[in-house]
C-alpha positions as CSV (number, residue, x, y, z in Angstrom):
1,X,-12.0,-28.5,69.5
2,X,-13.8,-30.2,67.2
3,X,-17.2,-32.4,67.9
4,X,-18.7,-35.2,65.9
5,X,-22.3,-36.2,66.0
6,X,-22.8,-39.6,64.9
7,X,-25.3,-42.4,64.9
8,X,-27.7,-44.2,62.3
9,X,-29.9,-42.3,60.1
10,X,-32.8,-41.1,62.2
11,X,-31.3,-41.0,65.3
12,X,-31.7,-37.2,65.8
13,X,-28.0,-35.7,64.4
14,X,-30.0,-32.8,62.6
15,X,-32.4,-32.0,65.5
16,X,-29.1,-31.8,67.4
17,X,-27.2,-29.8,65.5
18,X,-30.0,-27.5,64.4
19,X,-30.1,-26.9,68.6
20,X,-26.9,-26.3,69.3
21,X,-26.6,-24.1,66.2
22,X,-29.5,-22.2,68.5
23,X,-27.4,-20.6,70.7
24,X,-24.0,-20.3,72.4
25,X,-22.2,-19.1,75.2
26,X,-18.7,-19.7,75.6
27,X,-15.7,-18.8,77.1
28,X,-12.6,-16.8,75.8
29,X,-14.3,-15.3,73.0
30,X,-14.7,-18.8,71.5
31,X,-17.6,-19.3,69.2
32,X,-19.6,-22.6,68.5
33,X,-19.5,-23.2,64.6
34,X,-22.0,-25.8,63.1
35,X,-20.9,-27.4,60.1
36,X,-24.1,-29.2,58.4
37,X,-24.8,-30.9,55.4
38,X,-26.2,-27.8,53.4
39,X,-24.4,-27.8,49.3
40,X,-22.6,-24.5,50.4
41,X,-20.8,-25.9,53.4
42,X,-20.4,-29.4,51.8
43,X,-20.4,-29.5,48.2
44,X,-18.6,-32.9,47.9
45,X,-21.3,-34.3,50.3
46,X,-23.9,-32.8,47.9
47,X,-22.7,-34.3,44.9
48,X,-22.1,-37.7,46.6
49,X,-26.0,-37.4,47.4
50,X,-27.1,-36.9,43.9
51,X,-25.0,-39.9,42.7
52,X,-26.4,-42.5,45.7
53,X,-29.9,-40.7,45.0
54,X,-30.6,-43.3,42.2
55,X,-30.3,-47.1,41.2
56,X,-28.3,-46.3,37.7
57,X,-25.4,-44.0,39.4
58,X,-25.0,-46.1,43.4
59,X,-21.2,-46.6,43.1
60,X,-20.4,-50.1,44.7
61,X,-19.1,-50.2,48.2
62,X,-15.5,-49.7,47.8
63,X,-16.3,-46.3,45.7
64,X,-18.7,-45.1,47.9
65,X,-16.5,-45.4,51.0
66,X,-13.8,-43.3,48.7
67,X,-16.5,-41.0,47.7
68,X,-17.8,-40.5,50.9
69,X,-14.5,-39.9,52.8
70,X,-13.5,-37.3,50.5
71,X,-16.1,-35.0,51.3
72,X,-14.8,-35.6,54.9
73,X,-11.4,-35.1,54.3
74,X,-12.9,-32.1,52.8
75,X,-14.8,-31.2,56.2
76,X,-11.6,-31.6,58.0
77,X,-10.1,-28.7,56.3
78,X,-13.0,-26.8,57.4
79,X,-12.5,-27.6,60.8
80,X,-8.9,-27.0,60.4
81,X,-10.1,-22.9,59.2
82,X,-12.2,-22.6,62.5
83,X,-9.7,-24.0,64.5
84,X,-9.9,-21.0,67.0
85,X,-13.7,-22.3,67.2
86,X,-15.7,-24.7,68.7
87,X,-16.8,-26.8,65.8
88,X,-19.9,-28.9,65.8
89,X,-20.0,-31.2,62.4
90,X,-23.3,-33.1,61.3
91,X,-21.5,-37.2,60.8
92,X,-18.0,-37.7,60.2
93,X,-15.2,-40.1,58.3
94,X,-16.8,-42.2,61.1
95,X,-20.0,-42.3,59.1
96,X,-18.9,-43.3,56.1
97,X,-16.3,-46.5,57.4
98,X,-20.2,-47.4,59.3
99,X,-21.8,-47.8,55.9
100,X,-18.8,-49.1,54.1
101,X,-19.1,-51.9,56.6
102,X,-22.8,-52.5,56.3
103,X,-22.6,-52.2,52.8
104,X,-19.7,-55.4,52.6
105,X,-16.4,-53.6,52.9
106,X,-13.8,-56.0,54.8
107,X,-13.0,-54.9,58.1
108,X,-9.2,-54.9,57.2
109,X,-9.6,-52.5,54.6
110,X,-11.8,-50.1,57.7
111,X,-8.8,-50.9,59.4
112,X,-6.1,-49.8,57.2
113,X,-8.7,-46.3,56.7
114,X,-9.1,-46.0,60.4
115,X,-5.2,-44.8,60.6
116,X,-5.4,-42.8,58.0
117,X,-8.7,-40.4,59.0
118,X,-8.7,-37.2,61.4
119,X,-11.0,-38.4,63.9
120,X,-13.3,-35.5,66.1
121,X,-11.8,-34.7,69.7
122,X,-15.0,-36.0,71.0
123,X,-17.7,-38.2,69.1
124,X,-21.4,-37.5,70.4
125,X,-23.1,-41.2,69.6
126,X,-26.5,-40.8,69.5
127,X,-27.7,-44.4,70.6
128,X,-30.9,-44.8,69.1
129,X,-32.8,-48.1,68.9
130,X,-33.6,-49.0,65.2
131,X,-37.3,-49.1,65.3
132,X,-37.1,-45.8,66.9
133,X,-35.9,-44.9,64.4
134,X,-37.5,-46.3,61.6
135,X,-40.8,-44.7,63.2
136,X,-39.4,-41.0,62.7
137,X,-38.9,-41.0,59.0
138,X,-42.0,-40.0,57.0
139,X,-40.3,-41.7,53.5
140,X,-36.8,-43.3,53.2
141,X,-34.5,-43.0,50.5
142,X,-32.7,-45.0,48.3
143,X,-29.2,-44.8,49.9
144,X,-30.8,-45.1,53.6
145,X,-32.6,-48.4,52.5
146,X,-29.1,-49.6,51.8
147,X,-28.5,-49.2,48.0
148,X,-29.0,-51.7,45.2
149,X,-27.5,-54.3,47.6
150,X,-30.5,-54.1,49.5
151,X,-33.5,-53.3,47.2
152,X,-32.6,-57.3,46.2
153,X,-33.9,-58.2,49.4
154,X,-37.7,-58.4,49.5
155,X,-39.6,-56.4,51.8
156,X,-41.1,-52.6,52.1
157,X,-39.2,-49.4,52.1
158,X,-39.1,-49.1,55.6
159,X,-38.3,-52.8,56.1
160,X,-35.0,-52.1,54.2
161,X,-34.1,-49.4,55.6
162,X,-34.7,-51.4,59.3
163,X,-32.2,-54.0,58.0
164,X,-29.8,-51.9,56.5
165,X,-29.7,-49.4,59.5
166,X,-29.4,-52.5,61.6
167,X,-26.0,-53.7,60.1
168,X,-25.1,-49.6,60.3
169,X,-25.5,-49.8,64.3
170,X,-23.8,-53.1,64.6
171,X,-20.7,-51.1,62.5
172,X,-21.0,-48.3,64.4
173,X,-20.4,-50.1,67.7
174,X,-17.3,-52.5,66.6
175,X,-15.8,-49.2,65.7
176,X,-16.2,-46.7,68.5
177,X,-15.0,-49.9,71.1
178,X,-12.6,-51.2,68.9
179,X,-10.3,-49.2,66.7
180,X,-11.5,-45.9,67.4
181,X,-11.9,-46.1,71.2
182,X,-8.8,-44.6,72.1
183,X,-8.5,-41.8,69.4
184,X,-11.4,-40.1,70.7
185,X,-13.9,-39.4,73.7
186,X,-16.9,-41.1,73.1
187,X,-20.0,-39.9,75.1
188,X,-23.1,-41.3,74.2
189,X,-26.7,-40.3,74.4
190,X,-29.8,-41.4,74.5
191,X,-31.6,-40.9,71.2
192,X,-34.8,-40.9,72.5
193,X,-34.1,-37.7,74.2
194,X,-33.7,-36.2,70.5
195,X,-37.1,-35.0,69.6
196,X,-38.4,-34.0,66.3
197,X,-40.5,-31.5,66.4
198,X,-38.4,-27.9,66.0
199,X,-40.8,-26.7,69.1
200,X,-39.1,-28.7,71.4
201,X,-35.6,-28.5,70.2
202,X,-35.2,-26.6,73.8
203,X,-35.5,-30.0,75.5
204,X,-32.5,-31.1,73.7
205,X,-30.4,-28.3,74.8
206,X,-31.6,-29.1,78.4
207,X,-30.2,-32.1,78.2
208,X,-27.0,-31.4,76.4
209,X,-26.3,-29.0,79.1
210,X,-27.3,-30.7,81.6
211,X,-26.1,-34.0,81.0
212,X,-23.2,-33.3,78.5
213,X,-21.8,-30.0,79.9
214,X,-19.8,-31.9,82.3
215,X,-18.3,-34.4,80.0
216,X,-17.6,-31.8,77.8
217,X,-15.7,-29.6,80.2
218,X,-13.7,-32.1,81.0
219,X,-12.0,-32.2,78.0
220,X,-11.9,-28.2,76.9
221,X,-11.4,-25.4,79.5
222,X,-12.8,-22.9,77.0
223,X,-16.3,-24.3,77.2
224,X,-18.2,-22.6,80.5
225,X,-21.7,-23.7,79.1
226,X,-23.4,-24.1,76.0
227,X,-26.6,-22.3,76.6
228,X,-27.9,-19.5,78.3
229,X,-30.7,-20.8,79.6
């Protein structure tokens, strides 16, 4: 079974996965496999990173979308190897259709992609409210402020990255209840639950078993609980 965490940058997907990479217990000799953005487990993703980090190499919206879903179709064949697992991956193909949008991709071209993409079994949407999460981040970057096509718009930083992670949400939402609504089991959290500090990671377990346990045993007998707690 495979498990996507999505939602806009901010929102708490590294927090989570960092705590359900913690510790597992799981039935049938399953194991929980966490897939994160680290250059050994996604180099694709890694050089993608270095070529949005700066103004002179951003690829347009069209090339970033490609760019971007390769290193998921990459991350699919990962999953694909751990199939025997559980597999937890930090953002999907998801991800990338979400900023293709905000970034001025039509929606019939997200269309035509959204047949063609593996999509997770179940998609964890962490729904986080945008000044929320604009108050986490310490510094933004380039590619979370939305890119050359935002830095034309005037405005701090941070107000940049509030607009651009604005239009992300508003993607985010067309496609998990429209075209992808019935390729996948959506649940969806509450981001404020996602805390920051690695201290209190435990209080995001609690609440994942707690709250998502059931959801998620619904959908794969193999899972008895995730935590040990």
């Amino acid at each position: 079974m495979w498990i996507g965490i999505e939602g806009i940058d901010g929102s708490g997907k590294s927090t989570l996965c960092d705590a359900l990479a913690h510790d597992a217990v799981l039935a049938d000799g399953a194991t929980l496999v966490v897939i994160d953005e680290l250059p050994e487990n996604r180099p694709l993703r890694h050089i993608y990173r270095r070529l949005i980090s700066a103004r002179e190499t951003f690829p347009n919206a069209r090339k970033s979308l490609w760019l971007s879903l390769a290193d998921y179709e990459d991350l699919s064949s990962q999953v694909d190897r751990a199939s025997e697992n559980i597999v937890v991956s930090h953002r999907t193909a998801i991800s990338a259709l979400a900023d293709g949008i905000a970034l001025g991709v039509s929606k019939e071209t997200i269309l035509a992609v959204c047949e063609e993409i593996r999509v997770p079994d179940i998609i964890i949407f962490l729904e986080t409210d945008v000044t929320l999460a604009t108050s986490r981040k310490r510094k933004v970057s380039f590619a979370e402020s939305g890119g050359p096509q935002f830095m034309t718009r005037a405005g701090t930083a941070f107000e940049r990255f509030f607009n651009y992670q604005t239009c992300v949400r508003k993607a985010y939402e067309w496609l998990l209840t429209e075209p992808l609504a019935s390729r996948s089991k959506i649940v969806r959290i509450s981001g404020e639950v996602i805390v920051s500090a690695q201290s209190e990671i435990c209080a995001c377990t609690h609440y994942w078993t707690n709250e998502i346990g059931v959801e998620l045993r619904e959908n794969c007998t193999v899972v008895e609980r995730f935590y040990n707690l």
